[in-house]
N, C-alpha and C positions, 0 to 999 in steps of 0.2 A: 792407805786409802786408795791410791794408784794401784796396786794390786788388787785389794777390791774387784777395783771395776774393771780392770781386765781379767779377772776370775770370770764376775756378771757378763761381762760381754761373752766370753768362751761357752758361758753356758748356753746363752742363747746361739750362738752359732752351731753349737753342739745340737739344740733342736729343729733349724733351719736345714744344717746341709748336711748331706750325706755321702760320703764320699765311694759308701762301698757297692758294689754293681749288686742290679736288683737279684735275685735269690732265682727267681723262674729264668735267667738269662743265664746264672750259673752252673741252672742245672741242666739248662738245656744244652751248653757245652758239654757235658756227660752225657746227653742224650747222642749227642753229633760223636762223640769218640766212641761209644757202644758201636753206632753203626757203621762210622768207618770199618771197625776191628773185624765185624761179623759181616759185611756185605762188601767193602772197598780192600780192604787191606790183600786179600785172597786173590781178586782180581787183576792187581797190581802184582802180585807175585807169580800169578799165571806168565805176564807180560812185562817181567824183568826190565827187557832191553832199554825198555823209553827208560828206565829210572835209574840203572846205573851207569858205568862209565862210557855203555856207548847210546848214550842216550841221545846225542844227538845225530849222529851217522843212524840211528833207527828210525828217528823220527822225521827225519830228511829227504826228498825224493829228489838225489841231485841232481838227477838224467831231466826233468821237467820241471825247469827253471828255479830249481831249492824249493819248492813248495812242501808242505806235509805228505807224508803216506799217507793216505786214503788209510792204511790200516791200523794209524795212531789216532785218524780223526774220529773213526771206525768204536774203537778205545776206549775215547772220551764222549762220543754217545752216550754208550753202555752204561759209562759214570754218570752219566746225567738221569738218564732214563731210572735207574735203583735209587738215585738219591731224589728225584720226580714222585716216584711209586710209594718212598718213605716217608714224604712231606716236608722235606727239606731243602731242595732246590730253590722255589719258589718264595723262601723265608720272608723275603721284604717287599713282598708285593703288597696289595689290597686283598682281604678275603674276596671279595668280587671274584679277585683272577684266579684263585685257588691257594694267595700264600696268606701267610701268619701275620699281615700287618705289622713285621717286622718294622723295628728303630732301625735310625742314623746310627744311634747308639750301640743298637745290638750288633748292627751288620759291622761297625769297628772293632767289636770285644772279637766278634767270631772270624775278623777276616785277620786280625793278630792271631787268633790260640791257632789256626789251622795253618796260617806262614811257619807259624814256631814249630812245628812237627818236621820240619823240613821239608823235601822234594816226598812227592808221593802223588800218586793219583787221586786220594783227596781234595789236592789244591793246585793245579798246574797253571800257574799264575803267565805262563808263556802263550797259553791259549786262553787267559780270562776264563779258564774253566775252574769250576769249582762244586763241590758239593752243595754249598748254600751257593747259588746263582747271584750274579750281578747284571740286570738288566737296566740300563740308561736309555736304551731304545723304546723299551714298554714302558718306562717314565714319561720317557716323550710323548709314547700314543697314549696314556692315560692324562696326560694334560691338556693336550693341544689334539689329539686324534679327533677325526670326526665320526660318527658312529659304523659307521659302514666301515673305516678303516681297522679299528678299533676289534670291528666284527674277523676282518677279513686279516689280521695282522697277529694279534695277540696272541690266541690259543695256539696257530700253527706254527708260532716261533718257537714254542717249548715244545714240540714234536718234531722242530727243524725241517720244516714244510716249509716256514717262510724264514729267510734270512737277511737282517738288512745293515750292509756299511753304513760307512760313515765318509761321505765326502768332502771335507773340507778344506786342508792345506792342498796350497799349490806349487808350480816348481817357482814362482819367482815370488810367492806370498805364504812365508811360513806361521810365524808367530803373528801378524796382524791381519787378521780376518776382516777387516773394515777392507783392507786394499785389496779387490778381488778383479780378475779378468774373466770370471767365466759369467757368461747373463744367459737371461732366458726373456725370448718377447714374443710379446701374447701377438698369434695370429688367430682373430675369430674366438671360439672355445678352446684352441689350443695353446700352446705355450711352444718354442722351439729353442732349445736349449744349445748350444757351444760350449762349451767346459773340457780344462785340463789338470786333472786333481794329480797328486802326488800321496802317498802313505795313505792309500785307501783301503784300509787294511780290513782283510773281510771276503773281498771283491771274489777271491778265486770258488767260494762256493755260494755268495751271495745270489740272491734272488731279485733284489730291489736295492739301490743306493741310496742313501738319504742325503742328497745333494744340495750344497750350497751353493746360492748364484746371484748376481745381480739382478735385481727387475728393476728398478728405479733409483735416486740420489745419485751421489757422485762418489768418489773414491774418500775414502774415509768417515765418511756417513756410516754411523750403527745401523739406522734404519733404510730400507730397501734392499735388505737380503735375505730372500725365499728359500725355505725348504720346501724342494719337491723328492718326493716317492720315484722312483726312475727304474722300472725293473733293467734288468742287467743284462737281458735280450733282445731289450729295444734294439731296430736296427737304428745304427749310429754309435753304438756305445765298441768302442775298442779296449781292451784289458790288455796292460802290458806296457812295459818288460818290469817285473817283478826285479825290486832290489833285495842283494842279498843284507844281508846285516851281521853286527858281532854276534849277537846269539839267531843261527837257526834254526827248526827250518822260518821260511817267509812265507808271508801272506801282504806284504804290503809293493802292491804294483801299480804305476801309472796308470790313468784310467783318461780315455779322449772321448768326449761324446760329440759328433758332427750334425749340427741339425736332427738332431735329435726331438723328435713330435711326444708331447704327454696331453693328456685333459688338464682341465682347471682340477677336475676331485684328486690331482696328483699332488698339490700342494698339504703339506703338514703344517700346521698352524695357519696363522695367519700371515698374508701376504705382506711381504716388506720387512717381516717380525721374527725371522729365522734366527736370529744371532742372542734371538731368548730364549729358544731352544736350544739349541748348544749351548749356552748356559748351565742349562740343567744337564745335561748329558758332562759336560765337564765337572760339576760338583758333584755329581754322585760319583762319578770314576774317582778326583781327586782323595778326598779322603777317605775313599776304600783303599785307595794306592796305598797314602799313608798308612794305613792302619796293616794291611800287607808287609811294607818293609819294614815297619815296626818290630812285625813277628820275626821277620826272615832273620833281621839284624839281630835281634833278639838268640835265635836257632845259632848264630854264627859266635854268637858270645859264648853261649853255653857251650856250643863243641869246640868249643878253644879254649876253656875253661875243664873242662876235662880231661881233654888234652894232655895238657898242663899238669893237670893233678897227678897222672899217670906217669906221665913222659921223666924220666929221672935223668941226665944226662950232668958227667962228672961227676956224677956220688951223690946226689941232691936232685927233689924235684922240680921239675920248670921252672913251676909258680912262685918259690921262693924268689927268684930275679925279679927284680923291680922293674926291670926291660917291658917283664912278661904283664905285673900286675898293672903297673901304671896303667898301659892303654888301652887295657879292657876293664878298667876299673872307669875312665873316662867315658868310655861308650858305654858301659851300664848305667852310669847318670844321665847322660844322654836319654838313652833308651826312657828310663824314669821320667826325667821332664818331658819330655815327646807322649809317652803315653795319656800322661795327666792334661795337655794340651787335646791332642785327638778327642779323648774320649767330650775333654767338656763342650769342643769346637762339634761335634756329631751333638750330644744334649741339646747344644740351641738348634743346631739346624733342627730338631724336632721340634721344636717349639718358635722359628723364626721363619720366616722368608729366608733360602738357602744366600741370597742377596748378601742380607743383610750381615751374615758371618764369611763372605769371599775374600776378604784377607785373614783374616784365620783359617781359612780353608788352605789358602795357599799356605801361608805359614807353614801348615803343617804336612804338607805335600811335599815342601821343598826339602825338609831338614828332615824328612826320615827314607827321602831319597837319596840324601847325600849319607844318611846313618847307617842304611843300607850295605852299600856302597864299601865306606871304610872300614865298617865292621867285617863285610868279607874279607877286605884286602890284610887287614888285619887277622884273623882268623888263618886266612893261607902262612903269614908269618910266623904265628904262633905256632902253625901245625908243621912249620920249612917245609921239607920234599914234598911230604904227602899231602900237604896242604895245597898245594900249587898241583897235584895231580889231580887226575877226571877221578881217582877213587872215593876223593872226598866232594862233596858239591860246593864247593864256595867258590871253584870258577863260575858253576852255571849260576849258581845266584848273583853274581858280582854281576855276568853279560847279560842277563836280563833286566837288572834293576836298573841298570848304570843308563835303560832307554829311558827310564821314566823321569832323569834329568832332563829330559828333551820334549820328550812326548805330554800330550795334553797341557801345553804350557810350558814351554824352556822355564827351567829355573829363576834366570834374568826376567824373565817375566812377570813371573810370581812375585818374585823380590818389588820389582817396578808396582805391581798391584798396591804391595805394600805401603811401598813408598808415598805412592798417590793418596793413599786414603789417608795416611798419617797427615802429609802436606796439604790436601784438604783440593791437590787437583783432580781427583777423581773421588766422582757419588759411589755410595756401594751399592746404588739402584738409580 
């Protein structure tokens, strides 16, 4: 009888849920690898250097503070612009702005399949470039923008007319955005801003910052932090000194605004109400992140897994050692649970207030940056010398991902998110 009914039960679950990704998402991954093949892949092999072993000394301009070459930025245009022209750039926007009303969902299937391809011009996750684009900034202006911004922001940010950071950490307030020192106070219709941001990453060809600052409350108050619009030639606004980091080149430099004058129409959203846009800008970055080192992790298994298969040393191959299978047999489960989490954690955000799933957001942010991470380090192991060499990429994936244990939410953070909404000290709205 007990069997029965969990037979009945199976069945009905069997017609509720479905586990296997919809069919026009499938195929549209075969639309995206078509045209890598035929439109990207060619162009990247014109321009080698960025992608193999001196891919970073190319892409480097060390004489002018590590910034990028103008000729790699140059590059990743061109990839934007064929993959714009294609219909693909644009995937997860509103048809309004010209994309496909792309998923939470889909933008996870697709930001795993194209990590997993490895390093290429399709995906150069070091510049958040990509063939299918990630825009959190046009998130923002389509929720909180005002029409005129919205006019004046959107369209020319995919022609790269308009460009806009991100200003929020500071040098003495990293992870806690409530504690801020930089304010802005209204004189008349103006506002005059003071601010000293850190990892303003963007800034060296930015046009506008999207700057965080005090207007009102006291130190630790959510409410009373403004996001204003700040072009980047305001006078008052100082760029500089760019830090270098593990993977370069950089883009993230100190940024000092002195009395610095904007309009009231410089404000994005609403006043006081800035730290709910950044909200959004960090949920949609995070589990794209995730769903990124997924893939990458993913990319590092498999080439360590062939590896392996090939590499014969003492009369036998790798893989026969248990050294070898064990810990890539662990980060393959990994990789499996993490996926299954991602994809369901992106399904609700299409269907929830992005809110309301911020600790699964984080969840899954945190553990496939860490999966990331081990799987390369792993990965060089498996492969010894040549693993640990620039011939193979598992250093530069390792020094890229290993930021986003910091970046957008220290891990400790994420975790603390966690924490909080399990113990019931923090709302998830």
């Amino acid at each position: 009888m007990t069997f029965l009914l969990l037979l009945a039960n199976t069945v009905v679950l069997e017609n509720t849920v479905d586990f296997e990704l919809p069919a026009d998402l499938v195929a549209y991954l075969g639309e995206l690898d078509a045209f890598i093949e035929a439109e990207i892949k060619p162009l990247e092999a014109e321009n080698i250097q960025y992608f193999d072993h001196r891919r970073e000394h190319a892409r480097t301009n060390w004489d002018d503070e590590g910034k990028p070459q103008q000729a790699w930025e140059d590059l990743l245009g061109e990839m934007r612009r064929r993959a714009d022209a294609a219909g693909h750039l644009r995937y997860a926007l509103p048809a309004s702005v010209g994309g496909k009303d792309g998923t939470n969902l889909g933008m996870a299937v697709i930001r795993e399949h194209l990590a997993s391809k490895g390093l290429g011009l399709h995906n150069d996750l070091q510049n958040e470039s990509s063939i299918v684009g990630n825009f959190p900034t046009v998130m923002m202006m389509l929720a909180k923008g005002t029409e005129a911004q919205k006019e004046e922001f959107i369209e020319a940010s995919f022609r790269g007319e308009r460009r806009v950071a991100f200003g929020l950490t500071e040098p003495e307030h990293g992870s806690d955005a409530t504690h801020m020192d930089s304010t802005a106070v209204r004189d008349g219709d103006e506002w005059v801003i003071n601010a000293h941001k850190r990892w303003n990453t963007g800034m060296h060809h930015a046009t506008h910052d999207a700057l965080f600052v005090r207007t009102s409350g006291e130190d630790g108050d959510a409410n009373g932090i403004t996001c204003f619009l700040v072009p980047a030639d305001a006078p008052g606004v100082e760029i500089g000194p760019y830090w270098w980091t593990f993977n370069m080149p950089t883009d993230h430099p100190d940024v000092r605004f002195k009395d610095v004058r904007v309009s009231n129409d410089a404000i994005l959203g609403e006043e006081g109400r800035g730290l709910e846009l950044a909200q959004i800008f960090v949920h949609e970055n995070r589990i794209r992140q995730a769903a990124s080192s997924l893939g990458a992790a993913q990319f590092c298994i498999d080439t360590a897994v062939a590896y392996a298969k090939d590499r014969a040393p003492f009369g036998k191959p790798l893989w026969l050692n248990q050294a070898i299978q064990f810990p890539l047999a662990e980060l393959q489960t990994e990789a499996a649970m993490l996926r299954a989490l991602i994809h369901k954690t992106a399904w609700q955000m299409d269907r929830q207030h992005h809110m309301e799933v911020t600790d699964l957001v984080s969840m899954c942010n945190y553990r496939a940056n860490r999966l990331v991470c081990n799987a390369a380090d792993q990965a060089m192991q498996t492969c010894g010398g040549m693993g640990y060499s620039r011939h193979m990429p598992f250093e530069h994936i390792y020094r890229h991902h290993r930021r986003y244990r910091i970046t957008e939410g220290a891990e400790e953070i994420q975790i603390r998110r966690v924490a909080g909404i399990m113990f019931g000290k923090t709302a998830k709205r």
